[in-house]
C-alpha positions in Angstrom: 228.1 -24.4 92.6 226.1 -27.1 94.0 229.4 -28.5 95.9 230.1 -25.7 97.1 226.6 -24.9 98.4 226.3 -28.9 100.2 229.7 -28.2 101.5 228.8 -24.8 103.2 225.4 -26.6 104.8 227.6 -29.5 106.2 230.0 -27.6 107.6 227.4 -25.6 109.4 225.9 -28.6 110.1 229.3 -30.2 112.1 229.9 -26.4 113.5 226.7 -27.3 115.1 226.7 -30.5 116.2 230.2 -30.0 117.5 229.3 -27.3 119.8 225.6 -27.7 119.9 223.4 -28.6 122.8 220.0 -29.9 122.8 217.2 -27.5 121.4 215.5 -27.0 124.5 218.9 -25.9 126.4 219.2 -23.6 123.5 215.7 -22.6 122.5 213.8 -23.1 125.7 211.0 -23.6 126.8 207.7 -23.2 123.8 207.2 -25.1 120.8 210.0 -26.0 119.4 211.6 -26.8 122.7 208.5 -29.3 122.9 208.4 -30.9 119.7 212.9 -30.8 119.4 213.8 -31.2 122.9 216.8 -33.8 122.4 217.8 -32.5 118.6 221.5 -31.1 118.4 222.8 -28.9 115.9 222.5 -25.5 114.4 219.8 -26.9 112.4 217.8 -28.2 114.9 218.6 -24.7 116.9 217.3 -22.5 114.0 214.1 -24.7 113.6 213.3 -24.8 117.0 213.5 -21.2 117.3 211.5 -20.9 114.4 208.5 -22.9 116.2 209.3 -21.0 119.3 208.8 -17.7 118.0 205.6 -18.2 115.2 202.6 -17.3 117.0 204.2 -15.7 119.7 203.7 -19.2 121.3 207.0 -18.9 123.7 205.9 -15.6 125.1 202.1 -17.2 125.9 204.1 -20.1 127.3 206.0 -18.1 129.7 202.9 -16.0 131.2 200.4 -18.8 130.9 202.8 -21.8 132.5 202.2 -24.0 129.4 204.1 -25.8 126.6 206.7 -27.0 129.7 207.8 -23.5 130.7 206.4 -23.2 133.9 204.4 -20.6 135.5 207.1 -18.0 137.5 206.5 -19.0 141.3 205.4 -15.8 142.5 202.6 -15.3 140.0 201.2 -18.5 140.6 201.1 -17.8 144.1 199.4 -14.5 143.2 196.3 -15.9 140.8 196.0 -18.5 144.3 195.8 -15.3 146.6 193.9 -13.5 144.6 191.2 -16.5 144.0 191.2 -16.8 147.9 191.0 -13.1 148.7 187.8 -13.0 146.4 185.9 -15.5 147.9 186.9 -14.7 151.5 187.1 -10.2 151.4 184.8 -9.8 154.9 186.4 -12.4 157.1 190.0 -11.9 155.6 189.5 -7.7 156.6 187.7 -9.3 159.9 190.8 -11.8 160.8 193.4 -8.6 159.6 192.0 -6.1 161.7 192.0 -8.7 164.8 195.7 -9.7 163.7 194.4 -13.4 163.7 192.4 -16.0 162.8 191.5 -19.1 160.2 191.5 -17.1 157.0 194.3 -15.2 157.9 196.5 -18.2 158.7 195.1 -19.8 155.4 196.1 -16.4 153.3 199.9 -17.3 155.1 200.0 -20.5 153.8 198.8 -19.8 150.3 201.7 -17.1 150.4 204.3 -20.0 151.6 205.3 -17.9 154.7 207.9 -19.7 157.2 205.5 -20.6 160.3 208.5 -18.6 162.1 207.8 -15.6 159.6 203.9 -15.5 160.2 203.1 -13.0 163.4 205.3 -10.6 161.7 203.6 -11.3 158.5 200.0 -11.0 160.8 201.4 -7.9 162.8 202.3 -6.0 159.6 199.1 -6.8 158.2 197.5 -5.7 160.9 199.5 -2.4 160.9 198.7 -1.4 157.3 195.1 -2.7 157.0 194.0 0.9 156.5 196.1 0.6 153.5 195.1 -2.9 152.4 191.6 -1.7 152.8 191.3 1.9 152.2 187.7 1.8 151.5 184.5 -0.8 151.5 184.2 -0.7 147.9 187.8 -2.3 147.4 188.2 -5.1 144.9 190.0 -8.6 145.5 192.8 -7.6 143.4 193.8 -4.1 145.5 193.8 -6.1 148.6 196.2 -8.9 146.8 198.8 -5.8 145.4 198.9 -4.4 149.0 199.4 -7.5 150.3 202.3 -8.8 148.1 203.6 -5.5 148.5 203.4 -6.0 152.7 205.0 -9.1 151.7 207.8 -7.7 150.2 208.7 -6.2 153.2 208.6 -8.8 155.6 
């Protein structure tokens, strides 16, 4: 029984190995990605999906930008938007309504619009502030969601 039991854990062992690649092409980004990264085999897989999925640390990874997963692009860009638009509401509705000005070309280049892109990013700004600000007691993160979604449509 013990032979037999060896011989089915090697065998899944050179399964593994033979078509295996690293844990962190399998597994990803999280924990065991981390800790694995260069292990091959099914063994190594299983483990590093184990570390990946205790504590729900791969899913944290993924939204926070930690343990080597990266922070999605576009999210990142929104947390810097949004820490701009807080600090800078009066003169960013100020440079909208005008369709111009320094905090609006800083908001363009936080949002990584082309240069060639930017007066019809200004324009439709400009066109929709009574949507971006609908009222004076509009928070930071309204004004970010209209934008991105202005955004979207450029």
């Amino acid at each position: 029984m013990k032979k037999a039991i060896f011989a089915l854990i090697v065998s899944f062992m050179m399964v593994g190995t033979a078509t295996a690649a690293t844990v962190r092409q399998d597994c990803g980004c999280g924990l065991g990605g981390m800790a694995l990264a260069q292990k091959e085999g099914l063994i190594w897989n299983l483990v590093g999906t184990f570390l990946n999925g205790i504590s729900a640390n791969q899913t944290f990874a993924m939204t926070s930008g930690t343990l080597d997963c990266g922070q999605p692009t576009k999210l990142a860009m929104l947390d810097k938007m949004n820490v701009f638009v807080a600090g800078n509401m009066d003169n960013l509705a100020i440079d909208i309504a005008q369709g111009q000005g320094e905090s609006l070309d800083a908001l363009a280049e936080i949002a990584n619009i082309p240069v060639q892109k930017r007066p019809a990013f200004f324009a439709a700004l400009q066109n929709n502030f009574d949507t971006i600000y609908p009222t004076t007691e509009i928070t930071n993160d309204t004004v970010v969601k209209s934008i991105a979604n202005i955004m979207d449509t450029i």
